[in-house]
Every structure is written in C-alpha cells, then in structure tokens.
C-alpha positions in Angstrom: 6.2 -12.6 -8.6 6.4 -11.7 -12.2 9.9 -9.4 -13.5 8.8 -7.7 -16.7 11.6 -6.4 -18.6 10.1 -3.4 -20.2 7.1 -1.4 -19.9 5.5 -3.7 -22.7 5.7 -6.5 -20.9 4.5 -5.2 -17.5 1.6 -3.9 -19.9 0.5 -7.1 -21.0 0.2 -8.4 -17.1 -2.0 -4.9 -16.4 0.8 -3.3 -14.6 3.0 0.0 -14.5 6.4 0.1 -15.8 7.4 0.6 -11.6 5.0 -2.4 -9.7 1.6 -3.3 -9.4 0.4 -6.2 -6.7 -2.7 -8.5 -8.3 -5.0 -10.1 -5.9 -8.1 -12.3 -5.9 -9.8 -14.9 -4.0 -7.6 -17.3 -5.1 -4.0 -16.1 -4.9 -2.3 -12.6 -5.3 0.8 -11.8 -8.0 3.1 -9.1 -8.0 4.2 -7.7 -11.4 7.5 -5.4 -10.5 8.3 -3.3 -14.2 11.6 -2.8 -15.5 11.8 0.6 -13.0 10.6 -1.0 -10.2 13.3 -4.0 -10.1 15.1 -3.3 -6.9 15.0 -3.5 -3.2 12.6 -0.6 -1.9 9.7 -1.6 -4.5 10.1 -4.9 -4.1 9.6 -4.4 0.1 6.5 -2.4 -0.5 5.2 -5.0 -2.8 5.8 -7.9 -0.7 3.9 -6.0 2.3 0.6 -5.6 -0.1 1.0 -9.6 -0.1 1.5 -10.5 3.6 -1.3 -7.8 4.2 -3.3 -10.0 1.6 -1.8 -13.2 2.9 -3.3 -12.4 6.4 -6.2 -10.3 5.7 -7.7 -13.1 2.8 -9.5 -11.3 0.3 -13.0 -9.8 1.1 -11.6 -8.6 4.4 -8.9 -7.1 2.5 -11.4 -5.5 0.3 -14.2 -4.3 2.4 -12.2 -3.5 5.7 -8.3 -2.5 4.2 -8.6 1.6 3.3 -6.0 2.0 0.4 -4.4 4.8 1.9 -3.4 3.0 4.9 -1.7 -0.2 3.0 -0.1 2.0 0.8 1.6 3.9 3.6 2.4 0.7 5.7 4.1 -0.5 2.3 6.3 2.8 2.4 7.5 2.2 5.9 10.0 -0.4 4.3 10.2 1.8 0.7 13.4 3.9 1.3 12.6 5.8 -1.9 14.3 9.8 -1.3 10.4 11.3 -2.2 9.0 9.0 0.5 11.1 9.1 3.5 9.4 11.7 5.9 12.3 13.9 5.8 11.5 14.1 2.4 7.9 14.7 2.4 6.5 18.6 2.4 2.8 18.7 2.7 0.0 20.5 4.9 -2.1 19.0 7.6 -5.2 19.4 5.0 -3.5 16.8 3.1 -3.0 14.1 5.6 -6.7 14.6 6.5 -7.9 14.5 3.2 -5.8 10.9 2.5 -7.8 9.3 5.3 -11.2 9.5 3.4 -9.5 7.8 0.2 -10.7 4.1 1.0 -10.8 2.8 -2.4 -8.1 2.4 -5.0 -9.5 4.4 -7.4 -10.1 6.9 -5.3 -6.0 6.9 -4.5 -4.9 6.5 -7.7 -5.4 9.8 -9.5 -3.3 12.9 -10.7 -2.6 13.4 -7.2 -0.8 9.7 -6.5 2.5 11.3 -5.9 0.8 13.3 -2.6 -1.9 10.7 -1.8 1.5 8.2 -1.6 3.5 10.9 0.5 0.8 11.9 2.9 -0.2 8.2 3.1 3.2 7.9 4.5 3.1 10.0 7.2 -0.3 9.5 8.5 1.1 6.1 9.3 4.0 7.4 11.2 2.2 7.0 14.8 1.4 3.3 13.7 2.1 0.5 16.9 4.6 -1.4 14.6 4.9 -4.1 17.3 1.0 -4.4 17.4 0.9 -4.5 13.7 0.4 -8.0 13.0 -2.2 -8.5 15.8 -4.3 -5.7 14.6 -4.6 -7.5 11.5 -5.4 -10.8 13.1 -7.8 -8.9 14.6 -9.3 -7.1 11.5 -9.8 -10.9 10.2 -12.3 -11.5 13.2 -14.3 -9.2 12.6 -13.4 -5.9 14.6 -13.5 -2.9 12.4 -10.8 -0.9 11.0 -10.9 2.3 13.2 -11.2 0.6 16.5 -8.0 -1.3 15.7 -5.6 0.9 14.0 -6.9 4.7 15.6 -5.5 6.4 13.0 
C-alpha cells in the first residue's frame, strides 16, 4: 500500500488523487491519494485485494465483472453518496450496470452512477456465502451460476 501525499504523487504511481488498486500476475498495490487517506476508501481498497488475493489474476480478469467488485467494495465504504439510503436512481440504471464487465467500460462520465447503482445491485448478495462463491469462481464455475445477480 502506497500513501501519496498529494495528487502529484498519486500521479506518478498512475492513480487518482482518491485510490486506485494495481494488480498483476505477480502482486497487486494499492495507491490511496491524499483524498482517499481514511477508513471507508481504505475498506473498499483492501476488498479489491482479498478479491485479487483469492481470485489470482486471470480469473480475476476474465470471470470478475467490474461492476460487481466495485459494489462489493462499497458494502464496507460508508461514504454519505454511497450508502443506499443515499442512492436515487431508476431500475434502468441497475440493469444497465450489470452489462459493464470491463473497467473501461465503468469508468466513464457516468462513474459517480455506475458506483451507486453498482452498490445496490449488490444489495441481495449472500454475504455469508461470499467467500465460497469465490472459491468456487477459482475452480472453474462461471460467474452467473454462482453469484445470481
């Protein structure tokens, strides 16, 4: 875990001024920028790394859609814009965040509602189950048989 102190620094490690988790086949790094330095960002970052941790990486890329991490990271983010009582968005948004696998794909104008509905389309997840279901993404079972989101 890298602590940049200012949006300069975060910069030179290819991170945002809030956080930014790094991962490869070797290891993964979380950058958190000078406005990400606190509890909540620092919880969703370290979730990106157990997911990674558990997952390894090609699994983690080819089977892990972006908009479902990102939401599981919230569920320990207690941010005001992302707690559910919080969030105001249609049903045409939670659909639509479902088909945005890759990051790219998340991380456009629309981040701020991609992150919010991303949030509540996890709301029905089997927390207890949560770690299994990974395990079980490992082996080889594919994402929507496990999760049923």
């Amino acid at each position: 875990m890298i602590l940049a102190d200012s949006e300069s620094e975060s910069n030179r490690f290819f991170a945002t001024a809030t956080a930014t988790s790094h991962f490869s086949p070797f290891n993964n790094c979380l950058v958190l920028g000078p406005k990400g330095q606190n509890i909540d960002v620092a919880a969703h970052e370290l979730v990106h790394a157990e997911i990674y941790e558990r997952l390894g990486w090609l699994v983690q890329i080819v089977k892990m859609p972006r908009w479902f991490e990102e939401g599981v990271s919230l569920l320990v983010d207690w941010r005001e814009p992302f707690l559910p009582s919080n969030i105001d968005i249609d049903e045409a948004e939670l659909i639509n965040v479902k088909e945005l696998f890759y990051g790219h794909q998340f991380y456009t104008q629309d981040v701020f509602v991609h992150y919010q509905a991303s949030r509540l389309a996890v709301e029905s997840l089997d927390k207890k189950a949560f770690y299994d279901n990974l395990e079980k993404l490992k082996n080889g079972s594919d994402f929507d048989d496990v999760f049923e989101m």
